[in-house]
N, C-alpha and C positions, 0 to 999 in steps of 0.2 A: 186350738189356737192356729196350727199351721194350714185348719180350711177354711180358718175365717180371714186369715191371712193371701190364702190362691184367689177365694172368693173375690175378694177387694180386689189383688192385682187386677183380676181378670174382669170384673166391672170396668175398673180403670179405663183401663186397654178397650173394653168396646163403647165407651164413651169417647175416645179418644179417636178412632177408627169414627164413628160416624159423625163424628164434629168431618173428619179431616175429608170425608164420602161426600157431605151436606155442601163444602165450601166446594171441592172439586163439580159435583151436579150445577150449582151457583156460577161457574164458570164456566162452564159449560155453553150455557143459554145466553151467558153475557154478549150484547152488541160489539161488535167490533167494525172497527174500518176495515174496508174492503178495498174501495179504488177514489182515488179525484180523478174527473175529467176535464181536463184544460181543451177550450175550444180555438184552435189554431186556422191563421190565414193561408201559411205553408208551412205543410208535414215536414217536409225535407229540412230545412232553416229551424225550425222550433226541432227538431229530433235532434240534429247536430247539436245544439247550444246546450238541451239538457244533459246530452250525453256526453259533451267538452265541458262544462262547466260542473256539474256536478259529479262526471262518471258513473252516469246509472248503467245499472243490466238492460241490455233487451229483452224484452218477454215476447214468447209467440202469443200472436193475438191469432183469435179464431174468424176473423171477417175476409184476412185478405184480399182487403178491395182497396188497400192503396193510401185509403182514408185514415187509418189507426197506426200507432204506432205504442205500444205498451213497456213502461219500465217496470223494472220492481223498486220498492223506497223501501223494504227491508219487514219488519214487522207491521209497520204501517200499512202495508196493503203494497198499490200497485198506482202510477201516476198514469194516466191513460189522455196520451193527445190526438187530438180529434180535430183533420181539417173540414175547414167551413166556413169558420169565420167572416166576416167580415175585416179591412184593414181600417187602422186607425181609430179604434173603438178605446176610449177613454175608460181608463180602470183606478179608482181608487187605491190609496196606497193602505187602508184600513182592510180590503180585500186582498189578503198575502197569502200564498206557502210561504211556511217556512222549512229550512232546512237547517240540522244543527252539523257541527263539525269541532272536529279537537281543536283547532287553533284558529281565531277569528284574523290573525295576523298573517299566518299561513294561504290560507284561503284570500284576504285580499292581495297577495303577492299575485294568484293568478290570475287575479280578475286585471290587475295592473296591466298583468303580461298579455292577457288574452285583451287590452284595448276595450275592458268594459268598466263602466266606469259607475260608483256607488254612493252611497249617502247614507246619514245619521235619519234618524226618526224627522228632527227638525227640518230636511233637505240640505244639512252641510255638505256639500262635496265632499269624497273620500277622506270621510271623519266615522267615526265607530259613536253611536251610542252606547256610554256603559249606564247599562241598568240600575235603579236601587240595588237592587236583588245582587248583582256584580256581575250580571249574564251581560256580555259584550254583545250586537246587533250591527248588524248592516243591513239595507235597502239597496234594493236594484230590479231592474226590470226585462224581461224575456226579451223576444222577439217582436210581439205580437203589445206589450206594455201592460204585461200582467206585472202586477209585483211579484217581488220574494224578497223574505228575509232571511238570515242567513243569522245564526248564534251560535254563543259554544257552551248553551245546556246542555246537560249530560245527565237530567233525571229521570 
């Protein structure tokens, strides 16, 4: 009885082990984001705004040619701006990053303070879309009039 007993445990145990080997190899191979690149008119102006508005990290970039300017956004990869651009190129406000943050009320205090100014899904003036779902949203636009949306998902 107490080897049919080990016998089991120990079945158990390496069913359980290559369930847990199968899922880990599985994620392994899994796609992941790596970087967005945002195409800017000036480096200088679009690298201040994300770096005062959101407080991203600098990342060293390997080009050093003046052109690139690299953040990191955390797990998400890496947000990579790139001058170039053309100026005054119309962007859709269906075409966003977004960025999330603990408090949507918090976050538009700065935007107040820093003189930029935001809008609902519908384009109300410094008005918060709340979602069905209960996710608060605000719109707002870079430098260059890229969107972003700004929430306080947290899944």
């Amino acid at each position: 009885m107490k080897a049919f007993v080990l016998t089991a445990l120990l079945a158990i145990t390496l069913t359980s082990f290559q369930n847990t080997m199968a899922q880990t190899e599985k994620k392994k191979n899994a796609v992941v984001l790596n970087h967005i690149a945002v195409y800017v008119a000036d480096l200088k102006i679009a690298t201040d705004f994300y770096q005062t508005v959101f407080d991203l990290e600098i990342i060293p970039e390997p080009f050093k040619d003046g052109r690139h300017t690299w953040f990191s956004i955390g797990a998400a990869g890496h947000l990579h701006l790139i001058q170039g651009a053309k100026s005054n190129v119309v962007h859709e406000k269906n075409d966003h990053l977004c960025f999330s943050v603990a408090s949507i009320d918090e976050f538009t205090a700065k935007l107040k303070a820093d003189k930029i100014s935001y809008e609902n899904w519908a384009g109300a003036q410094n008005t918060v879309t709340n979602r069905v779902d209960g996710i608060k949203q605000i719109y707002f636009k870079d430098p260059d009039g890229h969107w972003l949306e700004v929430n306080d998902d947290h899944k």
